[in-house]
VOMAR-722928 format. One line per field, with one value per residue (C-alpha): residue number from 0; chain; x, z, y. Coordinates in pm, whole numbers, plus 50000, padded with zeros to 5 digits. Each point is the difference from the previous one (the first is absolute). Layout:
k NUM	...
c A	...
x X	...
z Z	...
y Y	...
% end
This chain:
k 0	1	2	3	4	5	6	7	8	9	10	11	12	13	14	15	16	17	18	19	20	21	22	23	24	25	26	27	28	29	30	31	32	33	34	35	36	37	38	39	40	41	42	43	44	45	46	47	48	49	50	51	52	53	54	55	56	57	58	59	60	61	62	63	64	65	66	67	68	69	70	71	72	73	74	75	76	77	78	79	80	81	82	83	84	85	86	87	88	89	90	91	92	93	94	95	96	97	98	99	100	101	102	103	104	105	106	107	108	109	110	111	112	113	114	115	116	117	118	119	120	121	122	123	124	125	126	127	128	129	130	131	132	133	134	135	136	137	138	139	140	141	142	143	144	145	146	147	148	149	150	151	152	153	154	155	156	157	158	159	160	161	162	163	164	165	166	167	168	169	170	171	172	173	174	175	176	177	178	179	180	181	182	183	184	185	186	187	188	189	190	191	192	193	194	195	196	197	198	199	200	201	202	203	204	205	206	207	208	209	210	211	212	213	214	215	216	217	218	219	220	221	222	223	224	225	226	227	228	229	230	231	232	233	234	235	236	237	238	239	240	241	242	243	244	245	246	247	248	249	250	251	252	253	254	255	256	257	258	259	260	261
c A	A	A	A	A	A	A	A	A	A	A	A	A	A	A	A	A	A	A	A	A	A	A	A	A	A	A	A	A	A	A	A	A	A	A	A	A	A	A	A	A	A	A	A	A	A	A	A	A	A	A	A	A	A	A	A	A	A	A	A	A	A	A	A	A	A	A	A	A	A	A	A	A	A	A	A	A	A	A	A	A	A	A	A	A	A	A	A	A	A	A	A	A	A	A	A	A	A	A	A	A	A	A	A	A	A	A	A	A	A	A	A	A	A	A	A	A	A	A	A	A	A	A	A	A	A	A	A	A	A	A	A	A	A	A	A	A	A	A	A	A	A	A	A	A	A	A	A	A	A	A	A	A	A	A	A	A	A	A	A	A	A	A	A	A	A	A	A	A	A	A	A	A	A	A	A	A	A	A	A	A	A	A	A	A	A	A	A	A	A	A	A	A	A	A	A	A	A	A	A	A	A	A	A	A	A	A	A	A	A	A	A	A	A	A	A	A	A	A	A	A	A	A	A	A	A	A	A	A	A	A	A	A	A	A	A	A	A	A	A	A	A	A	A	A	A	A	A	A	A	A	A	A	A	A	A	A	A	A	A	A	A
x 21781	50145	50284	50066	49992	50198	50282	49947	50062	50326	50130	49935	50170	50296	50014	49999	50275	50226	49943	50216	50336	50312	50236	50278	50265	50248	50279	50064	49778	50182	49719	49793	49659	49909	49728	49833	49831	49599	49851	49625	50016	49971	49607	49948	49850	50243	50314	50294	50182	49826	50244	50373	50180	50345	50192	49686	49766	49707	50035	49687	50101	49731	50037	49674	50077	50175	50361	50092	50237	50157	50075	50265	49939	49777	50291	50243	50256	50338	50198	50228	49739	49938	49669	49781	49692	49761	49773	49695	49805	49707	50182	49847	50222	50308	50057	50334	50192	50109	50318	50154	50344	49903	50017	50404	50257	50178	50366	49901	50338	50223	50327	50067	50376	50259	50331	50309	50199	50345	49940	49831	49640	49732	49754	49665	49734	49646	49667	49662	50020	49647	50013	50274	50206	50360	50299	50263	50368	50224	50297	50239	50244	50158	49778	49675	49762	49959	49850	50183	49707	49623	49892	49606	49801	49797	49742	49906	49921	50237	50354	50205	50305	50203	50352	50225	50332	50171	50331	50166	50240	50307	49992	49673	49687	49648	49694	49621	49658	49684	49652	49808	49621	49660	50069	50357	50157	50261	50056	50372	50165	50323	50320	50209	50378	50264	50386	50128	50295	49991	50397	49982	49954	50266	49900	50268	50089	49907	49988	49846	49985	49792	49923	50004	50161	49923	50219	49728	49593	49729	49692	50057	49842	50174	49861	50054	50129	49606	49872	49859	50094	50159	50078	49944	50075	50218	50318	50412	49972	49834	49988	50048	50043	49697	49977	50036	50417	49971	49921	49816	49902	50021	49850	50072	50066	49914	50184	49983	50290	50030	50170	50103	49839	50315
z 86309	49680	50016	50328	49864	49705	50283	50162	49680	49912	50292	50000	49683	50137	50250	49851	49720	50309	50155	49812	50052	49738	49998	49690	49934	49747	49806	49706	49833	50088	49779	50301	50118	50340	50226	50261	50320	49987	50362	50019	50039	50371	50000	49879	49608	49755	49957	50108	49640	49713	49759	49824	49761	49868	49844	50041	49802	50163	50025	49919	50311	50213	50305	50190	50132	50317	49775	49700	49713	49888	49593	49808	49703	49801	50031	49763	50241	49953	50263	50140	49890	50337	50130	50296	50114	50245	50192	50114	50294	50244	50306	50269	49870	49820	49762	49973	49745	50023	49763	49956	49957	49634	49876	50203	49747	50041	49879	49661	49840	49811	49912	49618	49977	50251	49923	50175	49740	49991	50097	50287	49938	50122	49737	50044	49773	50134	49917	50176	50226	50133	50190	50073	50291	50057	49903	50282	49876	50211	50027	50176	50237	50270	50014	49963	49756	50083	49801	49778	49830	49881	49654	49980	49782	49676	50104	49636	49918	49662	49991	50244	49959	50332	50079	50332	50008	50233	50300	49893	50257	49876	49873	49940	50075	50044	49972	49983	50029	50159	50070	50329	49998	50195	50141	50144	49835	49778	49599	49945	49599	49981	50086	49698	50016	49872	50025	50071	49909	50349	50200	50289	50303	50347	50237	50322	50233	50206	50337	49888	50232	49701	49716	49805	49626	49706	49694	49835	49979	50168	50163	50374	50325	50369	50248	50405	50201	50075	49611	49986	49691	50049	49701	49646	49705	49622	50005	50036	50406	50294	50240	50364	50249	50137	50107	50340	50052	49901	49709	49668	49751	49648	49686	49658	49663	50030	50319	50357	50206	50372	50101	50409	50038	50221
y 08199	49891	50212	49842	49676	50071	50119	49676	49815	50185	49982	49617	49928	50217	49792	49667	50171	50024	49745	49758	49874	49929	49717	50077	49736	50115	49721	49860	49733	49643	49780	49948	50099	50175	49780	50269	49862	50275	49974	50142	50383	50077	50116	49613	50119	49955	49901	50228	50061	50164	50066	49892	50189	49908	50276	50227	49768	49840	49638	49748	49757	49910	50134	49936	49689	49874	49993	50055	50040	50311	49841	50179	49793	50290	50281	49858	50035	49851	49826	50298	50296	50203	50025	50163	49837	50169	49813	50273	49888	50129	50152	49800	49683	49925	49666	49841	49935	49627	49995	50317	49867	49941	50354	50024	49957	49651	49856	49832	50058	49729	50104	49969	50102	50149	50103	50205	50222	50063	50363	49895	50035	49721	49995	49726	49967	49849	49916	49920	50254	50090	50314	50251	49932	50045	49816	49953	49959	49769	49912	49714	50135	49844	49719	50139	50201	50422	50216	50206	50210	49999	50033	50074	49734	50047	49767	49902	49636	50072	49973	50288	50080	50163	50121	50071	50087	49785	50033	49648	49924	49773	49675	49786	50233	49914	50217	49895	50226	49927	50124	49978	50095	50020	49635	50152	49651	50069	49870	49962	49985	49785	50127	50162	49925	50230	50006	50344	50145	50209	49924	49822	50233	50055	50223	50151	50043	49699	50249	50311	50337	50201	49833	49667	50064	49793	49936	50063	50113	49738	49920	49974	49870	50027	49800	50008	49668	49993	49979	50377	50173	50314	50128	49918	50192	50008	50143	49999	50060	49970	50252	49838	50278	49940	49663	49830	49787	49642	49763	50062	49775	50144	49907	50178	49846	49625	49933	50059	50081	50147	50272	50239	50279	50166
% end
């Protein structure tokens, strides 16, 4: 009889070991705290979390109440410092986590200096960032910003220092970076100017059979008399053959021009 029960017993506490559920949220500390929404476990006794740990260390947060406060403040974190919470509940419920946005990394960066080189390299220097994101180079061509590259961020709140070399087309160029995170809204610098020394650019023949030739490398984009790009590429030609009779419009250095596809 007693081993029976003592069967009964182990098998009881095995089951109520695996009985549990995990929620993990992994990011980067952002100087916020988490706020968790704790329904009553579904038998009705209890409350459905019963434990938080944030980089594998139990927390002291309260949890058995009907919400509560996951509190960073103890860990001696530092805005930026990655972390993983886990939120272990009974598995006949789940709590939600009310905010957890606040551990996503988010565009905190303020330009400090930005500067185009004579030998063509974009180099920006930030500070404030908050979590590592990407930085998106653009630049203005034809009358609108395109990307020209990605540089990946440090996401330190102290001074950064970053480099891209750069395609300046001739004449005045502009080029600018920006960040877009969790909220999908982007954070735009201010536009860097910079004379190049880059010849103006011709291209020919006007009515092409093959190919459209360039006096000299660019970016290009070739557009049908609908708007749909076509092709796009860098380069002294354009290889043709393969689209429809009729009119193109053609953008490469920092003009657009049209020319016949014959």
């Amino acid at each position: 009889m007693k081993r029976l029960f003592f069967v009964l017993l182990i098998s009881l506490f095995a089951l109520q070991v695996s009985a549990t559920g995990v929620i993990v949220l992994e990011g980067h500390y952002q100087g916020k705290n988490l706020y968790v929404q704790n329904p009553f476990a579904g038998s009705g006794v209890g409350f459905c979390t019963f434990e938080v740990t944030i980089n594998g260390e139990v927390t002291t947060d309260e949890v058995n109440s009907s919400a509560f406060e996951i509190d960073f403040a103890n860990f001696q974190l530092k805005v930026g410092d990655p972390v993983i919470v886990k939120i272990k509940h009974k598995d006949d419920c789940r709590p939600k986590v009310l905010n957890p946005e606040v551990l996503k990394p988010k565009s905190t960066f303020e330009i400090v200096t930005m500067k185009i080189s004579k030998e063509g390299n974009f180099d920006w220097t930030t500070k404030s960032e908050t979590g590592k994101l990407t930085f998106i180079v653009e630049q203005f061509r034809w009358n609108k910003w395109i990307k020209v590259g990605e540089v990946d961020g440090n996401g330190t709140t102290n001074e950064n220092s970053y480099q891209f070399k750069i395609t300046p087309h001739s004449g005045e160029n502009k080029f600018r970076v920006k960040q877009i995170d969790y909220s999908g809204k982007p954070r735009y610098s201010q536009a860097s100017r910079y004379i190049s020394t880059v010849g103006e650019i011709s291209f020919s023949p006007i009515k092409a059979k093959t190919e459209v030739i360039f006096t000299g490398e660019t970016l290009f984009e070739v557009y049908d008399s609908y708007g749909n790009i076509v092709k796009k590429g860098f380069g002294e030609k354009v290889d043709v053959t393969n689209l429809k009779k009729g009119i193109y419009y053609l953008n490469y250095d920092n003009k657009t021009d049209t020319f016949v596809k014959k």
